[in-house]
N, C-alpha and C positions, 0 to 999 in steps of 0.2 A: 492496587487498592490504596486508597488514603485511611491517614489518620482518622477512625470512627468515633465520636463516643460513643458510650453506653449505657444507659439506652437512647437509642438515634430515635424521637418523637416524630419528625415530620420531614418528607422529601426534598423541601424547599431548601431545605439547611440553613436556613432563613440567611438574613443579610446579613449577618456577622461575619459567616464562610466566603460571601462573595466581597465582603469590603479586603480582601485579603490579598487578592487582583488587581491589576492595575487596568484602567482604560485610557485612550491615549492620550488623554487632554494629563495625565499624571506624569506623563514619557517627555522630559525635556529636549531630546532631540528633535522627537515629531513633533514639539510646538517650534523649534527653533525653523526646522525645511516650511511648515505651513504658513508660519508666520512671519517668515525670515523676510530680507530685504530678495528683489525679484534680481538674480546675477546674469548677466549674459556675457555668456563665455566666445571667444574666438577661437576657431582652428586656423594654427598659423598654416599655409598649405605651401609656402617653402619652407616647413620643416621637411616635408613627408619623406618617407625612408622605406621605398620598395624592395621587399628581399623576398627568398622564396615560401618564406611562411607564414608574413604578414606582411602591413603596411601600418608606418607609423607616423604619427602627428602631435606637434605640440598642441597644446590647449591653454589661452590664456583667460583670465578674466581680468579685464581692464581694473578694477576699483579696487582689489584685493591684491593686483600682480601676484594673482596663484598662478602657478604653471601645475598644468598636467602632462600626462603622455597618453595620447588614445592609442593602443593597436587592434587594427583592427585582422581579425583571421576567417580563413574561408576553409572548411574540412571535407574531404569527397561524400559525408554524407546531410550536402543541402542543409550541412548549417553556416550560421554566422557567431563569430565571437566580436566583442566587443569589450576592452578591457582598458578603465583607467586606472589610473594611478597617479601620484605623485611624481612628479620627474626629479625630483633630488628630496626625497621625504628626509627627515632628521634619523631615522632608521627604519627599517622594512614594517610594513605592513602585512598582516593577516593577510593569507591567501588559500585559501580554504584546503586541504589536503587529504587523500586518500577517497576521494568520493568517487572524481573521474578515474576510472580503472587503467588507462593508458590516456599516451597522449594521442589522439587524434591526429589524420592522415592528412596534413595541410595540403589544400589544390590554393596553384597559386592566384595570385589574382595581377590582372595586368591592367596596364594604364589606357584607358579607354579613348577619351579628354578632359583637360587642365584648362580652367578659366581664372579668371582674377577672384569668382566667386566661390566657383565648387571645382572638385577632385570626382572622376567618374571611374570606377575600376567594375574590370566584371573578370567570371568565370565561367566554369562548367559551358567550355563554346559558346559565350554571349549570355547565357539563358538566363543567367544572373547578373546584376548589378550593386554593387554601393556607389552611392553618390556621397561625400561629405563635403555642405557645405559653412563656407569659413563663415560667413556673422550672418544672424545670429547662428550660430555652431546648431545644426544636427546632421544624423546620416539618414539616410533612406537604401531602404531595403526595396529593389524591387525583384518581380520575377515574370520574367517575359513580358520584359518592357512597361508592367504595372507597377505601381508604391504599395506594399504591399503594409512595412514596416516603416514609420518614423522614429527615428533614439534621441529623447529631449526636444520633441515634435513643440511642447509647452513651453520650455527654456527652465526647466525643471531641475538642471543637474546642479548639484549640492555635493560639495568634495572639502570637510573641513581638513585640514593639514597638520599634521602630527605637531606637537610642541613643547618646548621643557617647558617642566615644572614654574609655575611664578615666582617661588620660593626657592632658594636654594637649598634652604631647610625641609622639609617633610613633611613636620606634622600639620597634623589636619587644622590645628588651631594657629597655626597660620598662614591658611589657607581662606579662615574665613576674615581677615582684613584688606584680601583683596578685594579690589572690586570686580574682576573675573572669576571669582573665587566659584561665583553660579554654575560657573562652564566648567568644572575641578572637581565638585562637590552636588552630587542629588539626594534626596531626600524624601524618603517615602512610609508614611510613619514613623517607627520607632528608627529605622535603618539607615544611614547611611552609608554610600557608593564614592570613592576617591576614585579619580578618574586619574590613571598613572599617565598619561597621553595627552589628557584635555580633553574637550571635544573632538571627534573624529566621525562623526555621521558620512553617509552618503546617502546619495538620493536621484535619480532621473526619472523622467514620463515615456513612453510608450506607445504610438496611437497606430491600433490597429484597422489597415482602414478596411472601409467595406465589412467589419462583424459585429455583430450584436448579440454573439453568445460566446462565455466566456466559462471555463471552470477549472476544476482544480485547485490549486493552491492549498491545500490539506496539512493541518487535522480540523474540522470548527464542524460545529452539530447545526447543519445549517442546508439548504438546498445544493440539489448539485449546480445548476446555472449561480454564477456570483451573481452577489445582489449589486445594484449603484447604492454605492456608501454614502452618498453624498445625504442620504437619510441619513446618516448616523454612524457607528464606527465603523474605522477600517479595519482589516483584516488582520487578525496581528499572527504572527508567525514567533513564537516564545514557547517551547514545548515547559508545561505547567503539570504539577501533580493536581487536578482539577476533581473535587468528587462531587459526580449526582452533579454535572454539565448543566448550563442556562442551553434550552434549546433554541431554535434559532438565532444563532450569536456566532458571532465576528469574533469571538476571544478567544486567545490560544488555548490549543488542548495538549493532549501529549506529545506528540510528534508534528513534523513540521518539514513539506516537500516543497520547496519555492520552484513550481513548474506549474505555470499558466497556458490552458490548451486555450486556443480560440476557434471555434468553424464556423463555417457557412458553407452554404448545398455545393458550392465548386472547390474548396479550400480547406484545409487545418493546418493550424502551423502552433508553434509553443515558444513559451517564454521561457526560459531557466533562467533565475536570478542565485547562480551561486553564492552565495551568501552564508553563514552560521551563527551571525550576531543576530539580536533581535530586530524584527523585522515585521515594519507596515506595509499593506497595500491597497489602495484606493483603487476602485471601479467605478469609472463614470461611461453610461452609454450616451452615445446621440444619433439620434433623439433621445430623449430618456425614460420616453413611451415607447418599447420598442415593439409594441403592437401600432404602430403610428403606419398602416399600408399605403400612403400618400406617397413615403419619402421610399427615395430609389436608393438602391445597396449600393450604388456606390457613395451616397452621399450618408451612409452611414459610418459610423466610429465607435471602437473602443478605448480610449484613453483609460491605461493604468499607472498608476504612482508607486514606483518603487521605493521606502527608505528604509535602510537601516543604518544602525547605530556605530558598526565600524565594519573594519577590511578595507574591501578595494570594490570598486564596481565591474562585476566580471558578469557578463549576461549573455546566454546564448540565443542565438533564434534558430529556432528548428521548423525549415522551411514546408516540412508535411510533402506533399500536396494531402496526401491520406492523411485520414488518422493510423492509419496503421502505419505509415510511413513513419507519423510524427511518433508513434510509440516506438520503433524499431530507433530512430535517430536517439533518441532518451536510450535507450539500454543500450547504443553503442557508445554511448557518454558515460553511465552512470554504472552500468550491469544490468544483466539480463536474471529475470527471477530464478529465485534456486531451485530446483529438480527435490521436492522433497518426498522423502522415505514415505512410501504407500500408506504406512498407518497413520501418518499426520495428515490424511483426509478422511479419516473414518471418524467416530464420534468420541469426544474427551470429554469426562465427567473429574468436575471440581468442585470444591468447596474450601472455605477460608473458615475452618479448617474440618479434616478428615482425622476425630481426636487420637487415634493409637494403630495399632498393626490390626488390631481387631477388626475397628469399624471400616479400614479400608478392607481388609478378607470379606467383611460383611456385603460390601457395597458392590465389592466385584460379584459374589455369589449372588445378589440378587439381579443381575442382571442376566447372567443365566437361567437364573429361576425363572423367568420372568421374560424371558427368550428374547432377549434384547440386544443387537450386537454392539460392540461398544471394545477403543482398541488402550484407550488412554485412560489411569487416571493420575489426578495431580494431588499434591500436597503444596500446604502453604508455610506459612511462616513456623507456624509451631512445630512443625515436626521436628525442629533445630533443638542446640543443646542453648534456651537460652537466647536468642537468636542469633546464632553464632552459626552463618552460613559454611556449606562444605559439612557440618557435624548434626549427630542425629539427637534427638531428645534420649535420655539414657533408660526413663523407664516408658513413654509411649512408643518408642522406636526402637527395641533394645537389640533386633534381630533383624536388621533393615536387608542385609544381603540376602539371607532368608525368604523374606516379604515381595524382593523381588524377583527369587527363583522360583515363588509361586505363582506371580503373574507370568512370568518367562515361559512357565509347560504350557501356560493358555494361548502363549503369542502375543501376549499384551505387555505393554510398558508404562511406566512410573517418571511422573514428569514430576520433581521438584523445582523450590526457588530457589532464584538464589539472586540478589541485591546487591545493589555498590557499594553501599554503606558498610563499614566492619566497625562489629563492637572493639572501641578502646579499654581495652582487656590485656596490658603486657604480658601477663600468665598465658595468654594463648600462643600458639605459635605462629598461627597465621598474622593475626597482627602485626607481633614480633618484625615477622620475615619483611613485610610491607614497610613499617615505619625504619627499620635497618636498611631499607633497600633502598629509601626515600622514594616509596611510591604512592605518596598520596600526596595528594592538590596540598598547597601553603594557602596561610592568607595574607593581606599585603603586608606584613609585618613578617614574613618569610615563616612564621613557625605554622606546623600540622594543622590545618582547619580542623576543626569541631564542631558537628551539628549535630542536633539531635534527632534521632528515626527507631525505629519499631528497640533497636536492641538499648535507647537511649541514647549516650552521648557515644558518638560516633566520627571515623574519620571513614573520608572519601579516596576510593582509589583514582590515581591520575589515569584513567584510559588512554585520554591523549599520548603517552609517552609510549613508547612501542616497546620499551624494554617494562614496562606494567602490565601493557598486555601478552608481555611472549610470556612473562613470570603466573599471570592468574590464568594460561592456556594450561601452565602445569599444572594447576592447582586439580585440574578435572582426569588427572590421572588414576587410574586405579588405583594406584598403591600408595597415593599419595589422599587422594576424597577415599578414605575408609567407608565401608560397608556401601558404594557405591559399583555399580556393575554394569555392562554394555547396555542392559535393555534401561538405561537411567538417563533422561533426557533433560532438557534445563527453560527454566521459565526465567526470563530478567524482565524483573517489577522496579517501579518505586525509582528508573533510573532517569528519569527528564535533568538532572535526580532531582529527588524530594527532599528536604530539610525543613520537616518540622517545624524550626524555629528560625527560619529564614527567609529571607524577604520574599513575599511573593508565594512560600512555602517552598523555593529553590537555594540554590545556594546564591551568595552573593558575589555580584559581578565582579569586585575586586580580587578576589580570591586568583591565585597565580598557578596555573598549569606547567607544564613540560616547556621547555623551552623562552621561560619567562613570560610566557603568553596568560595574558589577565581571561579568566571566564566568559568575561563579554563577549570574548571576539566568536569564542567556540561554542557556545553552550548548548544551541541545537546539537552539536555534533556530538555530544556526550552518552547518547543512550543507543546512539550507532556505534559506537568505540568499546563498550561492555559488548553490547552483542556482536562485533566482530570476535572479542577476544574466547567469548564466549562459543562462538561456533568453532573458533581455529581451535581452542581443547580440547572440543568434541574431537574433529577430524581427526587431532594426532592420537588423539585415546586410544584410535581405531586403527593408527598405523598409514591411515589415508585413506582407509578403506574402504569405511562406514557411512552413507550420507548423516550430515547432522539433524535436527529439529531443536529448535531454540524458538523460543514465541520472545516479544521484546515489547514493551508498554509505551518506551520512546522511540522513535525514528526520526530518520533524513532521507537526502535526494543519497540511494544507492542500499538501502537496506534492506532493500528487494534480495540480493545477493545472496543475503545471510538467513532468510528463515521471514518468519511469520509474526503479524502485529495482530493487534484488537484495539477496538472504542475504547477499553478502558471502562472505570466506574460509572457506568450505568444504572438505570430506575426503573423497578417492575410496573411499566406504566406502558398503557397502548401510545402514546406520544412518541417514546424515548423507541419501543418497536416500531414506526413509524418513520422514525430520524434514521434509524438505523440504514433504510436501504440508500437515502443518496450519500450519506458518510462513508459506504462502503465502494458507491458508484466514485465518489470524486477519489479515492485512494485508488481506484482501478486503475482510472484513465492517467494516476504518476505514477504506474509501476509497483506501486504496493500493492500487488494483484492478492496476497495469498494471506486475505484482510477477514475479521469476524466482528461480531458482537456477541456479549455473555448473553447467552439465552433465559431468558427469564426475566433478565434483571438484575443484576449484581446485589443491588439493594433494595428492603422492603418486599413483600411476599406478593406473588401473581397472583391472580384469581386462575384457576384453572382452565377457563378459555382462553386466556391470554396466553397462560404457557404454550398450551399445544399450539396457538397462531403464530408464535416466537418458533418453537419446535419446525414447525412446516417452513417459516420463512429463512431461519440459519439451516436448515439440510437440504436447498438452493443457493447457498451461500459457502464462501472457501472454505472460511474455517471455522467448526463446527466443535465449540466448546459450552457444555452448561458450566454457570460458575452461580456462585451467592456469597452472600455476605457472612460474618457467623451470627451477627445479630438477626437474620430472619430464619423462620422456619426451614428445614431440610426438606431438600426437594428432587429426593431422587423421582424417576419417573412415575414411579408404580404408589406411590403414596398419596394421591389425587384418585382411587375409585378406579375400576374395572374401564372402566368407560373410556378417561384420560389415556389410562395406561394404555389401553389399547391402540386408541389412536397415535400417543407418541412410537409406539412399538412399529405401527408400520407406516411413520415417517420415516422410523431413523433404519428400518429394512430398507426403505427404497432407497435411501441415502449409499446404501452398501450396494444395491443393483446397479446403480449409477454410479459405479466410482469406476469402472474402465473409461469412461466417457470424462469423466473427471480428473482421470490420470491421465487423458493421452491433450487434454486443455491444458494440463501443467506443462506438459512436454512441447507442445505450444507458445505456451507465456518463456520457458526454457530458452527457447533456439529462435522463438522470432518475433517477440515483445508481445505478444496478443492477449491483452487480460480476458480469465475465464467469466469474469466479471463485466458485462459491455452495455452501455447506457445503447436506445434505443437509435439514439442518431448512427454511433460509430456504425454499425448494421445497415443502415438507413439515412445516407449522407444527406440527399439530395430534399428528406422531408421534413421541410421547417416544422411544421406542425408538429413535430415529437421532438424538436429541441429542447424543450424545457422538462418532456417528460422523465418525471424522477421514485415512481411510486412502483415499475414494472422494469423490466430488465430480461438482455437477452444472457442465456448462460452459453458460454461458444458463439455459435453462429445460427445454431439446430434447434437451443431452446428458447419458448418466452415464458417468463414467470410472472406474476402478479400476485403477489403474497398476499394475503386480506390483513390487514394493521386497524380493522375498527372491531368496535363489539358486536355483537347481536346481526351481523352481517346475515342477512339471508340474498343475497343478490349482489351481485359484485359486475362492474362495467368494465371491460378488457379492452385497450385500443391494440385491434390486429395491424401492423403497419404494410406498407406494397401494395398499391390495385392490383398489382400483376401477382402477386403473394399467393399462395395456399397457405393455411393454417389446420394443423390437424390436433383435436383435443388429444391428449395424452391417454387418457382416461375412458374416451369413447371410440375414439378412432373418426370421428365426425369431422369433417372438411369445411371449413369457413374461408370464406371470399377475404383477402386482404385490404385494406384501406376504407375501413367501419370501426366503429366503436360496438362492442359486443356485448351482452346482458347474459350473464349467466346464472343460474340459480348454484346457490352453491349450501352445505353444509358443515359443521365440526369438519367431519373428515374429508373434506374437498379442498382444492386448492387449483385453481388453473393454472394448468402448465399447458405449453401447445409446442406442437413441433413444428417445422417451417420445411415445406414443402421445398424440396432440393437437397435435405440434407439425410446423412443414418447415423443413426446411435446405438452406441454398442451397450448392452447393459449384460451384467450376470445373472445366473436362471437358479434358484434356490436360493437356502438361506445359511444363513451364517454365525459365528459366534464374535470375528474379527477379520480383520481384512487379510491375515494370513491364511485364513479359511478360502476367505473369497477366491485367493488368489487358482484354488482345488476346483473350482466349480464350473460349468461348462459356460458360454455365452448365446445371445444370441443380438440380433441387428432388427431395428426397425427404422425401413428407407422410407423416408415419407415422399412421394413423387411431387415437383413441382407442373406447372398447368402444359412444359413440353414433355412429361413424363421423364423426366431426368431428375438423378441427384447423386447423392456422391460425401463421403465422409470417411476420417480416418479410425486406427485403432494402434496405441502405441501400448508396446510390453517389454516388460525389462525386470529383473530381479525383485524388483521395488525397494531395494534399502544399499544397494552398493553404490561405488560411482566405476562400476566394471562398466557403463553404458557408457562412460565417457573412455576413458581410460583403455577399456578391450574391446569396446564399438559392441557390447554384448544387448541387443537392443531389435526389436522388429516391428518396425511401422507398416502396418498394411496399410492399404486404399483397398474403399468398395467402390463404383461407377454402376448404376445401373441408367443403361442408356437401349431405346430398342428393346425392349421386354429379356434384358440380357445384366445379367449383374455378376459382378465379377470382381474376384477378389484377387489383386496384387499386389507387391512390395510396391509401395511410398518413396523409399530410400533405395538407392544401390548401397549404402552404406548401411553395417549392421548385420548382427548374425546371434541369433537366440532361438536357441532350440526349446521350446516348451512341451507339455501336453493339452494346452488348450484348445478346446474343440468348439466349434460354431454349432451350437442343439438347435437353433430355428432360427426362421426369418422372415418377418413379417413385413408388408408391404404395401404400404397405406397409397391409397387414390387408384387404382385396378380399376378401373372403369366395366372390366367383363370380366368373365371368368373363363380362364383360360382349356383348352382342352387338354394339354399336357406341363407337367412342369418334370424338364430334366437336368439333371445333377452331372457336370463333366468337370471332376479332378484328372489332372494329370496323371497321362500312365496308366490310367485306370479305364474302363469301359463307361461311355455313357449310362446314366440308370434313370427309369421312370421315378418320381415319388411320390406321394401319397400328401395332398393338401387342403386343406380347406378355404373356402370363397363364405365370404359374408357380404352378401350383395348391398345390403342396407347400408353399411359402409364402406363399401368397395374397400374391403379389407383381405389381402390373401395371406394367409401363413401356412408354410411347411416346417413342418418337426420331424426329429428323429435324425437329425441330419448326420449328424456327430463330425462333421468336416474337422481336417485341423486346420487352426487358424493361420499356421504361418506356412500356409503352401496356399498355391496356387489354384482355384477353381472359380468356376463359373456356372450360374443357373440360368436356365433359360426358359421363357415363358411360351408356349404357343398359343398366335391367338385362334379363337374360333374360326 
């Protein structure tokens, strides 16, 4: 949440709030690359230096006699790096740290042929190639004898060079009698930025050939396909404490993943631009009609402009062919998303704030009253002493261990906050330990920065320095966070970070980190560095024992690892519902698969349709939090009329039916990059026609959703995608031909969902209180047949809150296959062993064309048995109940046909 007033009058936050933001004509780097003089750099190619892990090249540029060093690396999984630098910099440069989880398995690359022009090297038995050639300098990417990639295709690269001070003295006032003083000093309102280095931008182009769809690069409230900027701003990459977001906009938001997907019907491949400085990116297509059916694909392009403000130029190409390839190569770079604890997919109830122990007992009670399952709720700022994070308020919280050994008998947990910022409070101890420990950020003048945030004047912990975050890992110890207990889980807000009174409303880039390292270089990387430190406290809390759940407001490339993000301050407006689903699609497809928005509306009060239309669109979506503001109305479910409440009620039941099916996506996205979250292309490579689409969404591979985001909706248009496709309503069991646009009548309580012929889903059969409950309750599978009568889908079970699935292999993946009027249920994995009592109650079976004369039941060991089923011929729908099978053994049913 940002800084509110009160009373907040109007949505808009008018242009006071937004003149507070920078756009890039304000960012002196990005006029200096756009405007700058045009460099053309040479590769000298008798430098180059073939060894087994890369290949290396100087880089000159005639008019500047800059020298660089390109290396270039080739990894066994079909990527490419590409990395300059400085060849004798005046001291090191920024190179971004802890993101890549290892170093990658270099395949080497051998010399192909050497001309007086270009350098030819390939791998992977030919199948690949770079070519780099010497003037004007770029490389090419191809693969299987295609260009697939050109690096500085435009002569685009931008590399200013570290440099002392002009002064030998320091202060800023005499700084400004230079006359490069420009390039030393920026200025943005009231604020100025001393630049300890100088200038140090970088910048290269990109041209991807043959594609004309592009996405990703996330956080911006904007379409999933990138827009061509060349209308107007580029993409900035500056994670910002932004409240009540301009929608469709280019301008940074909270978090910030520099990984650009590109496809087309035969290809995906991706861009990583490792980076943590601030960061533009230009998207131009050509044509720039790219509904222009004239021009042939291969004579199309995507030309991207990468710059940021410092570092090194480190860019990977992730050669796909899949997208699921290109997602699996990102989570071999970056991490693969975390396995989180069962209950952080069931439903969490917030508010800014929940005033005492009281009104949270109240709020939990009314959810049972009110039979509503529900496994989280959260507390915000005030529950603090003061806001003196880690301490409870002394008389609205006076009995917090208490407070949570009553949600504890329920099964449910208490997520509090907890912020970078610590109130400058010597009398505290936490403080104390920090500022004695030197763990918070300087500013250039080397003493404690100070900005001001919710507790007032405040100092910021260094994340960056690993001896800050082993020390605030302690801080979440039981005996050390008093009246804090296992089932207390952690929210980090506010951490882009936010400073009030500070440029941009962040902190200022001069400001000096760990290591002597100025702000600028890292600052994306600061709200990954709390929620790292923050999940490794959990873990140890637990002994190692315990999965963590940590939600985080900022992110980067790898935070996937650590737990869970959200949009941030959002607007109870059908628009801002609306925005929400490609915001969530473009974080999918970079690994922030286990992504939300605040339901409702963070700020400003929903009209009651909208809610429940938000309700039904976040309980298809990961993660599944109501929040509000404190300035609007309270908005628990059931205070909207009989009517509301009901319908939210059995939204957020089926959201608990569906969470096996949801849980074994996670274990998915876990082990093999697959967001649960999938725009309709990744499903559906090869059909142009749903590139762009960004309004519907498949969930797994099994579902399609299509949320209704307008008012007064009585009729809603569905695109089924596949000719070859069945589509079965959820809801009626009715069979729809693929590759149509479909017209449904829909109302309040409706929502099309359809299932995809070929797949089963496993949902749970009753109801519940929380997902501890759920976990008691029987299942059952609904295989929907594709048009060869086949399909096939998993179910994964595990504790739900340990990491014994990792660590003791305590874990049991089945596969269902029904092929030949035969379904059959067996272990997924030879790996893994989890004894449950989970039993299969029925199984239904959409597309049955007849109705069979027998249906028998053969577990192992056991005798065949006739059983008892019903046929609904109107929708060739069969179901058998009463089954009671266990889920983690071996059986098979089989259909006789007439």
């Amino acid at each position: 949440m940002a800084e509110v007033s009160q009373p907040v009058v109007s949505a808009a936050l008018d242009d006071e709030l937004k003149e507070k933001f920078k756009k890039s004509e304000h960012v002196a780097f990005y006029r200096r690359q756009m405007q700058g003089p045009s460099l053309q750099h040479r590769a000298l190619l008798d430098t180059m230096v073939l060894t087994e892990k890369e290949a290396r090249f100087e880089l000159l540029e005639p008019v500047t006699q800059t020298r660089l060093l390109l290396s270039v690396s080739t990894y066994k999984n079909e990527t490419v790096r590409l990395l300059i630098d400085e060849l004798q910099p005046i001291k090191a440069r920024y190179r971004v740290p802890d993101v890549i989880t290892e170093e990658p398995q270099c395949e080497q690359l051998n010399l192909e042929t050497q001309t007086k022009d270009s350098v030819t090297l390939s791998w992977s038995a030919r199948r690949h190639r770079v070519r780099v050639w010497q003037f004007p300098f770029r490389v090419e990417i191809l693969c299987e004898g295609e260009v697939m990639v050109t690096f500085n295709s435009a002569g685009k690269l931008w590399f200013e060079t570290l440099q002392d001070p002009p002064r030998a003295t320091s202060p800023s006032s005499e700084l400004q009698e230079d006359p490069k003083s420009s390039l030393w000093k920026e200025t943005f309102g009231q604020f100025v930025d001393i630049k300890a280095n100088g200038p140090s931008s970088v910048g290269v182009d990109l041209c991807l050939h043959g594609f004309s769809h592009v996405y990703g690069i996330p956080e911006h409230a904007d379409s999933l396909q990138l827009r061509d900027t060349r209308d107007g701003e580029p993409y900035r990459l500056y994670n910002l404490d932004v409240f009540a977001y301009d929608l469709h906009s280019r301008l940074g938001l909270y978090g910030s993943v520099p990984l650009l997907v590109a496809h087309k019907p035969d290809k995906t491949l991706g861009v990583f631009w490792l980076n943590a400085s601030e960061t533009f990116v230009n998207v131009q297509y050509s044509p720039s009609d790219h509904q222009d059916e004239q021009t042939l694909p291969t004579q199309r392009q995507t030309d991207v402009h990468w710059l940021s403000e410092s570092g090194v130029i480190d860019c990977l190409v992730l050669l796909g062919p899949s997208p699921q390839k290109v997602f699996t190569q990102y989570a071999m770079l970056t991490g693969y998303q975390a396995l989180p604890p069962l209950f952080a997919l069931g439903y969490h109830q917030c508010r800014w704030s929940y005033i005492d122990e009281a009104d949270v007992k109240a709020v939990d009670a009314g959810f049972d009253h009110h039979n509503i399952p529900y496994d989280v709720i959260w507390l915000d700022i005030d529950h603090t002493d003061e806001k003196r994070y880690f301490t409870w308020d002394p008389v609205l919280f006076p009995r917090p261990t208490s407070l949570q050994r009553h949600l504890d008998k329920k099964k449910r947990k208490l997520v509090v906050i907890n912020d970078p910022h610590i109130k400058v409070d010597p009398d505290w101890s936490l403080y104390s330990e920090a500022r004695d420990g030197d763990l918070f950020v300087k500013d250039r003048e080397g003493q404690v920065y100070q900005g001001s945030c919710w507790p007032g004047k405040s100092s910021y912990l260094d994340f960056s320095s690993p001896a800050c975050r082993a020390w605030y890992s302690t801080c979440f110890a039981l005996d050390k966070y008093k009246g804090s207990t296992t089932s207390l889980f952690v929210w980090n807000d506010m951490n882009e970070p936010s400073v009030f009174n500070g440029p941009e409303q962040t902190m200022p880039k001069d400001a000096v980190h760990y290591g002597g390292w100025e702000h600028r270089e890292l600052h994306n990387l600061y709200g990954f560095y709390q929620h790292m430190a923050t999940v490794d406290g959990l873990i140890t809390r637990s002994g190692g024992s315990e999965r963590p759940f940590v939600l985080s407001r900022s992110f980067f490339a790898g935070s996937q690892r650590l737990g869970a993000i959200w949009t941030g301050d959002n607007v109870a407006s059908w628009e801002y519902l609306k925005i929400s689903i490609p915001m969530l699609l473009s974080l999918s497809v970079t690994g922030m698969v286990f992504c939300g928005a605040d339901v409702g509306g963070f700020f400003l009060d929903p009209e009651p349709e909208l809610l429940v239309r938000w309700y039904q669109a976040a309980a298809m979506q990961p993660f599944f939090r109501g929040h509000s503001a404190n300035v609007t109305k309270r908005r628990e479910p059931w205070l909207f009329g009989e009517k509301v409440t009901a319908a939210i009620r059995t939204v957020i039941q089926q959201r608990y039916c569906l969470l096996p099916f949801w849980y074994t996506l996670f274990h998915q996205a876990h082990t093999s990059a697959l967001p649960p979250l999938r725009p309709l292309w990744v499903e559906f490579p090869q059909e142009q026609s749903i590139f762009t689409v960004d309004n519907q969404y498949m969930i797994g591979g099994a579902l399609l959703a299509c949320p209704i985001t307008e008012s007064g909706v009585q009729e809603v248009k569905v695109l089924l995608p596949g000719s070859d496709e069945i589509w079965y309503d959820v809801h009626s069991g009715k069979a729809y031909k693929g590759g149509r646009t479909l017209s449904l009548p829909v109302t309040l309580d409706t929502v099309p969902v359809f299932q995809r012929g070929g797949s089963v889903v496993c949902r749970s059969v009753g109801s519940c209180s929380c997902t501890a409950e759920l976990q008691q309750l029987p299942l059952s599978i609904t295989v929907a047949l594709n048009s060869q009568g086949v399909a096939d889908g998993e179910l994964y079970l595990d504790d739900g809150h340990s990491f014994n699935y990792r660590d003791k292999k305590a874990f049991c993946l089945r596969r269902f296959n029904m092929l030949s009027n035969h379904l059959i249920c067996r272990p997924a994995s030879e790996e893994g062993t989890f004894d449950c009592d989970s039993v299969m109650q029925s199984v239904t079976i959409l597309g049955v064309k007849s109705k069979p004369t027998t249906v028998v039941v053969h577990v192992s060991g056991a005798k065949d048995a006739s059983v008892a089923f019903q046929y609904m011929e109107t929708c060739c729908r069969l179901t058998v109940s009463n089954l009671n099978l266990n889920v983690t053994k071996d059986w098979e049913i089989k259909m006789d046909e007439l």
